[in-house]
DRENDO-1510 file (C-alpha; in Angstrom, 1 decimal, always signed):
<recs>
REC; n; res; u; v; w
REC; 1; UNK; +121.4; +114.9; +57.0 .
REC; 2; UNK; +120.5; +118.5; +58.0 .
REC; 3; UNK; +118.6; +121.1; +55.6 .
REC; 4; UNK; +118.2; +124.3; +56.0 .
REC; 5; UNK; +115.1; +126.1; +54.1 .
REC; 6; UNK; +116.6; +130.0; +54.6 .
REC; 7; UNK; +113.5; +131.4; +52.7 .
REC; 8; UNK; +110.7; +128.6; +53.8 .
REC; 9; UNK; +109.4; +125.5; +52.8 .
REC; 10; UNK; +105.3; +124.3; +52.7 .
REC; 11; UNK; +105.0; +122.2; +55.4 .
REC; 12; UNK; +104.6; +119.3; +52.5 .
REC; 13; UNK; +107.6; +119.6; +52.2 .
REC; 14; UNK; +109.2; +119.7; +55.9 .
REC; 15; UNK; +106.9; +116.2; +56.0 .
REC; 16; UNK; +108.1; +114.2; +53.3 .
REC; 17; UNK; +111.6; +115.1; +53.8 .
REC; 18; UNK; +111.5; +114.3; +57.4 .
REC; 19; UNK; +109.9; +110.8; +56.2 .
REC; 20; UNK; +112.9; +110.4; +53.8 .
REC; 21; UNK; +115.0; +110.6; +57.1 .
REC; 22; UNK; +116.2; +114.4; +56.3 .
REC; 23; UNK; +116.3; +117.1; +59.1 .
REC; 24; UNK; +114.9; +120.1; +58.2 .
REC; 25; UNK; +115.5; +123.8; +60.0 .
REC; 26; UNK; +113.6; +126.8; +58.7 .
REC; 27; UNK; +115.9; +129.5; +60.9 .
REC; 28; UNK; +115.7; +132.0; +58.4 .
REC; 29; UNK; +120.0; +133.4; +58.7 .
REC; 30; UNK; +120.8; +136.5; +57.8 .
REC; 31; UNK; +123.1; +136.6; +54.6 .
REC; 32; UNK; +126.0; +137.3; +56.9 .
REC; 33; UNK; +125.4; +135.0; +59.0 .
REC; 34; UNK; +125.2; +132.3; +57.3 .
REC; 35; UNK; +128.6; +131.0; +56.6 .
REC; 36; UNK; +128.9; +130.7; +60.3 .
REC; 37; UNK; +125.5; +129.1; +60.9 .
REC; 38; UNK; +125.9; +126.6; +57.8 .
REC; 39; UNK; +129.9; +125.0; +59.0 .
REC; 40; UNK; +128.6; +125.4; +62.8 .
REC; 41; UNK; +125.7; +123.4; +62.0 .
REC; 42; UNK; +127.2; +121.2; +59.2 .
REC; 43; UNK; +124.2; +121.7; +56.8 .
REC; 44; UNK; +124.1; +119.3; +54.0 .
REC; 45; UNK; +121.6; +121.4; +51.7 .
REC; 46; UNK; +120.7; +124.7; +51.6 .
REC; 47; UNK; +116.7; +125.7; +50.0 .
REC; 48; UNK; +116.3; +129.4; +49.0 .
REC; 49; UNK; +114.0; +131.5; +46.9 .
REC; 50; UNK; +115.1; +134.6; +45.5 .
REC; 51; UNK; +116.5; +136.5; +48.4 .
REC; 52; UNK; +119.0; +134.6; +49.8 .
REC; 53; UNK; +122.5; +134.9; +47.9 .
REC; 54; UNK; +124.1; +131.8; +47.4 .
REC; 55; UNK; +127.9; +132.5; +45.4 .
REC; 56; UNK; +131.2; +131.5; +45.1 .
REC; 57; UNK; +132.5; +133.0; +48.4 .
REC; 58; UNK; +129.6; +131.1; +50.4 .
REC; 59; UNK; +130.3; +127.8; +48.1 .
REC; 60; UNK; +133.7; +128.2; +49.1 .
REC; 61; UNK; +133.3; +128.4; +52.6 .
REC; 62; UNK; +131.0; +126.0; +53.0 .
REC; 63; UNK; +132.4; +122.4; +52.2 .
REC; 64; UNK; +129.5; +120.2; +53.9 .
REC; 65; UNK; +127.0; +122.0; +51.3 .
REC; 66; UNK; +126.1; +118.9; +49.1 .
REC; 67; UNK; +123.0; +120.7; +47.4 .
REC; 68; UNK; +121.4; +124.0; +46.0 .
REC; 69; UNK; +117.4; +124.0; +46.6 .
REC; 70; UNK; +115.7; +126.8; +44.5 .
REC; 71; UNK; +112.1; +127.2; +44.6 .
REC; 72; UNK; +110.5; +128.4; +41.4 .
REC; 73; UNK; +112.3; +129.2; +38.2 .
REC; 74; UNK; +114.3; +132.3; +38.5 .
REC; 75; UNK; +118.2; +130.9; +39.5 .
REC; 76; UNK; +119.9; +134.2; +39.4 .
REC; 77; UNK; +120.7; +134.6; +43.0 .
REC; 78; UNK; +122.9; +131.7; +42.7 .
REC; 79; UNK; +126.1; +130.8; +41.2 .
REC; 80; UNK; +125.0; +127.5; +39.3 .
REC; 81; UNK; +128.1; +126.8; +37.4 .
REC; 82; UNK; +130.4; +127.5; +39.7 .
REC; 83; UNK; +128.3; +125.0; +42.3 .
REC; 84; UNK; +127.8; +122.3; +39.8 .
REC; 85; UNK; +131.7; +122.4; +38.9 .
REC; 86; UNK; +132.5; +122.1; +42.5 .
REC; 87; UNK; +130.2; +118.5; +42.4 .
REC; 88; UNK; +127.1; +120.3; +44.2 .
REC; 89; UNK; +123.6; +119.7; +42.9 .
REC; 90; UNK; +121.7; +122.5; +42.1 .
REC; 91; UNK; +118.1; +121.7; +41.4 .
REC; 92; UNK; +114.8; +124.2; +40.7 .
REC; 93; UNK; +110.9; +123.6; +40.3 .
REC; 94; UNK; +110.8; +125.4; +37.3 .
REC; 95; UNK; +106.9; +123.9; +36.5 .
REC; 96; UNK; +105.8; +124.7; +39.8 .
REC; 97; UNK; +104.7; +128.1; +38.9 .
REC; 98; UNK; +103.7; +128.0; +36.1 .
REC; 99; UNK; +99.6; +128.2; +36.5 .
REC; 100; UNK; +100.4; +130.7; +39.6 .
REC; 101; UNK; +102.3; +133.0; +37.1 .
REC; 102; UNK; +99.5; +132.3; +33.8 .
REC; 103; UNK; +96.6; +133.5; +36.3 .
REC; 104; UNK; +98.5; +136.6; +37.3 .
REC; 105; UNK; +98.7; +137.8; +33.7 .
REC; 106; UNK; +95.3; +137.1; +33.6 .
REC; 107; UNK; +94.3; +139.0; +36.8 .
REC; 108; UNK; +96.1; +142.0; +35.5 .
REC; 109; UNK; +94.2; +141.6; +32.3 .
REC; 110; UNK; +90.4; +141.5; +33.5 .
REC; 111; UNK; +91.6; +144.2; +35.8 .
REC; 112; UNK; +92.7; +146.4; +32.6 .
REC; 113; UNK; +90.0; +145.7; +30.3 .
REC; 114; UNK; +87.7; +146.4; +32.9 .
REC; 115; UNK; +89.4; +149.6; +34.6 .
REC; 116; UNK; +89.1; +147.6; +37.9 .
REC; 117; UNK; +92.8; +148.4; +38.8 .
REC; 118; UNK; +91.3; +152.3; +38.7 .
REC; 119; UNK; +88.1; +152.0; +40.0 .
REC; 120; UNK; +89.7; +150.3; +43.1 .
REC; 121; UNK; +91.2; +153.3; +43.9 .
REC; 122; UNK; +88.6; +155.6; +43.3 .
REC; 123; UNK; +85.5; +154.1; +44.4 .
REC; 124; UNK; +86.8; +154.4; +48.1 .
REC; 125; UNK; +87.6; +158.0; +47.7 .
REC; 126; UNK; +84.5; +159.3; +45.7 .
REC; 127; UNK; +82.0; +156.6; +44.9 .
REC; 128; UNK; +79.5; +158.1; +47.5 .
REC; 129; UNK; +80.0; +162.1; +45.8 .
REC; 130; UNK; +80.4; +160.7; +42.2 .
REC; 131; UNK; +79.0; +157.5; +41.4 .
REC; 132; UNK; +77.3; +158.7; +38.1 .
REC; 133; UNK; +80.4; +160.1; +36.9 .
REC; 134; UNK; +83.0; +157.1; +38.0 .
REC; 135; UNK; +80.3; +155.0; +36.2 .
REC; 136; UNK; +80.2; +156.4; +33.1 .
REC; 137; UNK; +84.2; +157.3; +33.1 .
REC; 138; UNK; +84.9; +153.1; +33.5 .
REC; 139; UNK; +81.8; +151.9; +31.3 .
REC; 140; UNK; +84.0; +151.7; +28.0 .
REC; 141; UNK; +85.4; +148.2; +28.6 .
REC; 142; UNK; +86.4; +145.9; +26.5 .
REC; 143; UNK; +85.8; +142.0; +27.0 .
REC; 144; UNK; +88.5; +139.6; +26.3 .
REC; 145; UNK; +86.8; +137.0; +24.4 .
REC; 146; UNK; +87.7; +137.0; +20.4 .
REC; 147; UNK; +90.9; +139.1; +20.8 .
REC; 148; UNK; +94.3; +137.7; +20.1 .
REC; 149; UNK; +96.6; +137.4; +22.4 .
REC; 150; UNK; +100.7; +137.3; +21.5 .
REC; 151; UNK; +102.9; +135.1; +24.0 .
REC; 152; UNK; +106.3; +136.1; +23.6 .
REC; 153; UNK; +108.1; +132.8; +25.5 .
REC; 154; UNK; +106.3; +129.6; +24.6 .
REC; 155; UNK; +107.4; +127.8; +27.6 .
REC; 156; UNK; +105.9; +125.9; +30.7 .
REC; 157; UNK; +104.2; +129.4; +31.4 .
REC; 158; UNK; +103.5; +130.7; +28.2 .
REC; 159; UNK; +102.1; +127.7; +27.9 .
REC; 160; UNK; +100.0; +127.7; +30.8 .
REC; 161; UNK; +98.8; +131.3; +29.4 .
REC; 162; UNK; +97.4; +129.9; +26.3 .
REC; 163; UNK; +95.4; +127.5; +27.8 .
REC; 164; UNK; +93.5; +130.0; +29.9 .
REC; 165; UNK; +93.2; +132.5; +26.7 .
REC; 166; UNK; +92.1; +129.7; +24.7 .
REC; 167; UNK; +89.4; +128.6; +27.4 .
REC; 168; UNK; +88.7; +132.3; +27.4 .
REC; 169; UNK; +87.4; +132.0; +23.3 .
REC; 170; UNK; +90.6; +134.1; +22.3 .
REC; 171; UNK; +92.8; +133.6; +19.4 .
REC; 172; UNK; +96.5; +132.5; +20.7 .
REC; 173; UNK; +99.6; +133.6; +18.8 .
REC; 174; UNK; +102.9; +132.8; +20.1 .
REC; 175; UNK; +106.9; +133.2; +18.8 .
REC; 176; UNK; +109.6; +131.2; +20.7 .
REC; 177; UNK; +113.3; +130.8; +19.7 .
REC; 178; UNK; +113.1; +127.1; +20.3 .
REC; 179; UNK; +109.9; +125.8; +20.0 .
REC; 180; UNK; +107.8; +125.8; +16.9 .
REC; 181; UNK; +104.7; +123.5; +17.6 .
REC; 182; UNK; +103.3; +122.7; +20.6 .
REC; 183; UNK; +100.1; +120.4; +21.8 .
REC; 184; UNK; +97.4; +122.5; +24.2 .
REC; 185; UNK; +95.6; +119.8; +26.0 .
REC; 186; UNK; +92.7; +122.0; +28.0 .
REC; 187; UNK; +91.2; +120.1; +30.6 .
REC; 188; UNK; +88.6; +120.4; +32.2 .
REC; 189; UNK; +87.1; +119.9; +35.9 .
REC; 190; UNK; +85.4; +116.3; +34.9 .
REC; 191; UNK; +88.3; +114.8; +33.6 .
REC; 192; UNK; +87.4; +115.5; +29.7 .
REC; 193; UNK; +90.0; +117.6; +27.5 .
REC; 194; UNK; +90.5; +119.2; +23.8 .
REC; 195; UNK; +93.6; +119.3; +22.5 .
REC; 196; UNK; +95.0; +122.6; +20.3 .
REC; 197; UNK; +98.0; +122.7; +18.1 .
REC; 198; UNK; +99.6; +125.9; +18.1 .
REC; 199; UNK; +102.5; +126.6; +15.2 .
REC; 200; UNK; +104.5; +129.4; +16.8 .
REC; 201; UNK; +105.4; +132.5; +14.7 .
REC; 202; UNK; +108.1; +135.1; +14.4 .
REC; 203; UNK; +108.3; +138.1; +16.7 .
REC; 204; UNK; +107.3; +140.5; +14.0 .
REC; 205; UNK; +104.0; +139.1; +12.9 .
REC; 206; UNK; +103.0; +138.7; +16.4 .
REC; 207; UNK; +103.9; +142.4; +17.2 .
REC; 208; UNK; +101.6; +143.0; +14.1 .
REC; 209; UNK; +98.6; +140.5; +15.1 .
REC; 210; UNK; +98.2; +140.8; +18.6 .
REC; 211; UNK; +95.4; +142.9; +21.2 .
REC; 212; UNK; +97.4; +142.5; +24.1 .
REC; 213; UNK; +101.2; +141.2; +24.7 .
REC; 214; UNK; +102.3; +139.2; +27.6 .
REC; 215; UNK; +106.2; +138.2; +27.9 .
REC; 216; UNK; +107.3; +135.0; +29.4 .
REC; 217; UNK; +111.2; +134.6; +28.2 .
REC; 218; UNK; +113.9; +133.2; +30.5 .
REC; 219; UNK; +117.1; +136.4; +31.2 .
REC; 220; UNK; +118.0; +137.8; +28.2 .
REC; 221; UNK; +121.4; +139.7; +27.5 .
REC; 222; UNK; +118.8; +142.9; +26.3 .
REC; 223; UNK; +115.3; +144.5; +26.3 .
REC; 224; UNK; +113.3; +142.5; +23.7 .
REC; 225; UNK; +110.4; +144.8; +23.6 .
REC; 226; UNK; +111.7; +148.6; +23.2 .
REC; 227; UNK; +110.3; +152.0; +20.6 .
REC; 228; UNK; +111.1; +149.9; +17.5 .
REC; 229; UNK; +109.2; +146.6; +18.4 .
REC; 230; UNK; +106.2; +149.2; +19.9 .
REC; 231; UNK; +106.3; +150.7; +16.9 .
REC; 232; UNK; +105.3; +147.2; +15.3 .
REC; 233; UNK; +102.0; +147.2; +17.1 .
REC; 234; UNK; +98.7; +147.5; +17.0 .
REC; 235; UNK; +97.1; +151.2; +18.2 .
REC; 236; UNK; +95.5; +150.5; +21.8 .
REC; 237; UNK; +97.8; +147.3; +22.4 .
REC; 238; UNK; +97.9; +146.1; +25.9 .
REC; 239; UNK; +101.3; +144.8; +27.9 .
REC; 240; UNK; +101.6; +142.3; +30.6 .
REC; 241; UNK; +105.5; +141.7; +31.7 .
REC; 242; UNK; +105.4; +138.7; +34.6 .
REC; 243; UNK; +108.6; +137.4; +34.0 .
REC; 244; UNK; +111.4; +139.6; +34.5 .
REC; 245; UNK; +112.8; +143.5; +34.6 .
REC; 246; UNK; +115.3; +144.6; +32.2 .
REC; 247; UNK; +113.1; +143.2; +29.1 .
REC; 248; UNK; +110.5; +145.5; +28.6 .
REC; 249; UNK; +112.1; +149.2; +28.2 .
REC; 250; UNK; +109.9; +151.0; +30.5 .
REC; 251; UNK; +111.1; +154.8; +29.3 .
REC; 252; UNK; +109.6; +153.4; +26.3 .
REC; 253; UNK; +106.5; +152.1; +27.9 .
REC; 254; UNK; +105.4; +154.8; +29.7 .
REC; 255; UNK; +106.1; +157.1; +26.5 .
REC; 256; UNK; +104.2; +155.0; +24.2 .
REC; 257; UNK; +101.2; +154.7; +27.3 .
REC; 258; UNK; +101.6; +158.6; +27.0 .
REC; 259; UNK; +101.0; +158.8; +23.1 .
REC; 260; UNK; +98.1; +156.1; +23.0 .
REC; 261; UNK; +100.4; +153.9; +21.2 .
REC; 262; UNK; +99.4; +151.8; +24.1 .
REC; 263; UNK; +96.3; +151.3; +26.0 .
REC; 264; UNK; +97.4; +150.0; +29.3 .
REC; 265; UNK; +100.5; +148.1; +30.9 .
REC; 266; UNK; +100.2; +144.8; +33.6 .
REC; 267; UNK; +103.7; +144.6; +35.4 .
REC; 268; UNK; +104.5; +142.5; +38.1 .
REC; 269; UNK; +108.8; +142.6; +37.9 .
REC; 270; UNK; +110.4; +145.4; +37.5 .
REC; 271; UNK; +113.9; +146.8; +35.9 .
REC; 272; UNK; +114.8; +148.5; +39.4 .
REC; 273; UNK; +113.4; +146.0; +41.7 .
REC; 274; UNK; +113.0; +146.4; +44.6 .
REC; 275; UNK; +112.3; +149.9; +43.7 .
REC; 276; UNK; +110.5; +150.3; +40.7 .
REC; 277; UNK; +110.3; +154.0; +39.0 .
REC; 278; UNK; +108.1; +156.5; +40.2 .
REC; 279; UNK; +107.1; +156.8; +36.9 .
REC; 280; UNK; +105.7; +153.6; +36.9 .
REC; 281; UNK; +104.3; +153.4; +40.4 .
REC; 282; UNK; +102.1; +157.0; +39.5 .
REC; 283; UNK; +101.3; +156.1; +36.2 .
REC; 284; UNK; +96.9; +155.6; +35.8 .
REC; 285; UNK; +96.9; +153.2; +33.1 .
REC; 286; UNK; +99.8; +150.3; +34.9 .
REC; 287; UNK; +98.5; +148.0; +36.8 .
REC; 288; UNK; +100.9; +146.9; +39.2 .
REC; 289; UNK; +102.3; +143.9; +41.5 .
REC; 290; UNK; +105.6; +143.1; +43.7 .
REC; 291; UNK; +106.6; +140.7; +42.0 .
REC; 292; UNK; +104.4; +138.0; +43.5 .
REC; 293; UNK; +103.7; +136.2; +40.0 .
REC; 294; UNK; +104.7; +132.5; +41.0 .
REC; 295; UNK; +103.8; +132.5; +44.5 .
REC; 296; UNK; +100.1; +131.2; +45.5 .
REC; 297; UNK; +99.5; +128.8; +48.3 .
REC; 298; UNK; +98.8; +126.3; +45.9 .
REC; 299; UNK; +102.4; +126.8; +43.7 .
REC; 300; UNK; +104.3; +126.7; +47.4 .
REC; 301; UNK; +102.9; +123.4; +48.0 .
REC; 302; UNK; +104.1; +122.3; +44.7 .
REC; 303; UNK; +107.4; +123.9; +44.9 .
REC; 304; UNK; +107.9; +122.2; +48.5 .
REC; 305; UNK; +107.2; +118.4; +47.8 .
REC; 306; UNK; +109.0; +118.8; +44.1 .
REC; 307; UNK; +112.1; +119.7; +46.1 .
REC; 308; UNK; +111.7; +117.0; +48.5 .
REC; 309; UNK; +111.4; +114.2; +46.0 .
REC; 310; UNK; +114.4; +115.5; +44.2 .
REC; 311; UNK; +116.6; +115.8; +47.5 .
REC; 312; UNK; +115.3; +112.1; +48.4 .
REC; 313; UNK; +116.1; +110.9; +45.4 .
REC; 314; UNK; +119.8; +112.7; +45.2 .
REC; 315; UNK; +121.3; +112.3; +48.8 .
REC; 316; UNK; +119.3; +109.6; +50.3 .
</recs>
């Protein structure tokens, strides 16, 4: 059987496939190509990530496609119920991720707290004419240990998020629609762990209780954090958004950053991606990333030998 990996695979992955008898091509085909290079080559499973377009047209077209690969979570560049109702299997590493995309909020954090997201930029430019001044302007930091921080999303990630606050000495707060209690088991690099219990909240008191926010929800029909939830928090609240554009307002974020109502803002997605607002690009007190929350070495490794044992165990 024939694969083709049209946005890459670890090379974990191209092995244990190949062991499990699979062919694997990683030709990356242009979106309109690939009808043609998919029935020409009689692929049997198509991988992508999130660039590659897989709907009902292509599905249509394509009759030797048995299976859907996505790597990571996000499934929005493919039709999924349309494929599954046509008998295709549509499988995701939605775990994978998950300690790629916790470190990132973290990252954007200590880089906040610390001004390091500033300081980056001007050191360069005047750290030999003003070193005195730069020094004083970022020595008003604040340290991360003892402050609360409010995961909105209680998932795999904002799961992964708490155990790296709670490592960290802070107090974890954390509302979910579906899940109300939830077992942190910390471990640590000799094998020994502790094990937290953390009773999830409602959205309001967590707006109320927390130092810094960080959103980890799957798509949502609407923003979830706009004026009137900002409104909710605390003075000098800090924002991380790694999981998705169109959920944090960001005319309201930037006001609010403008008014003090918040301190600082960590974004990695964006609600024009792949061209996020100027006003958010320009903006002194957002530190910002493409997008690159779930993707680490490490989480690519992951993502290519979880999609491997899946296809084995499906089409072998």
């Amino acid at each position: 059987m024939k694969i083709l990996a049209n946005d890459g695979i670890s090379q974990s992955g191209i092995d244990a496939l190949e062991k499990g008898g699979f062919e694997v091509l990683t030709t990356k085909v242009a979106q309109n190509q690939l009808e043609n290079y998919i029935n020409e080559n009689n692929i049997d499973a198509i991988l992508v990530k999130n660039t590659t377009q897989i709907r009902q047209e292509l599905i249509d077209a394509c009759p030797s496609i048995k299976l859907i690969g996505l790597g990571g979570v996000e499934m929005d560049n493919v039709d999924v119920d349309y494929a599954e109702d046509q008998g295709l299997h549509v499988i995701n590493t939605p775990t994978a991720s998950s300690s790629s995309v916790a470190e990132l909020v973290f990252a954007h954090l200590f880089g906040l707290a610390r001004f390091l997201h500033s300081s980056n930029r001007e050191m360069p430019l005047e750290g030999d004419t003003r070193f005195k001044e730069l020094r004083k302007a970022y020595s008003d930091g604040i340290e991360l240990k003892g402050k609360t921080i409010g995961i909105i999303g209680f998932g795999k990630v904002g799961q992964e998020v708490a155990k790296i606050a709670l490592g960290l000495g802070m107090n974890v707060v954390a509302t979910d629609k579906v899940v109300t209690s939830v077992p942190i088991a910390i471990e640590f690099f000799n094998g020994q762990k502790i094990t937290i219990n953390i009773d999830t909240i409602t959205k309001d008191e967590l707006l109320k209780e927390a130092d810094f926010i960080s959103l980890h929800v799957p798509p949502q029909d609407d923003y979830i954090i706009t004026k009137s939830e900002i409104e909710k928090m605390k003075d000098g609240v800090g924002i991380i958004n790694t999981a998705r554009g169109g959920i944090l307002h960001e005319v309201d974020l930037v006001q609010a950053i403008e008014s003090g109502k918040i301190q600082f803002a960590g974004l990695d997605v964006y609600e024009t991606q792949p061209t996020p607002a100027v006003q958010l690009l320009m903006n002194p007190e957002i530190s910002l990333t493409p997008n690159i929350g779930g993707n680490t070495k490490e989480s690519q490794e992951r993502i290519g030998t979880e999609l491997a044992q899946q296809i084995i165990k499906l089409l072998s």
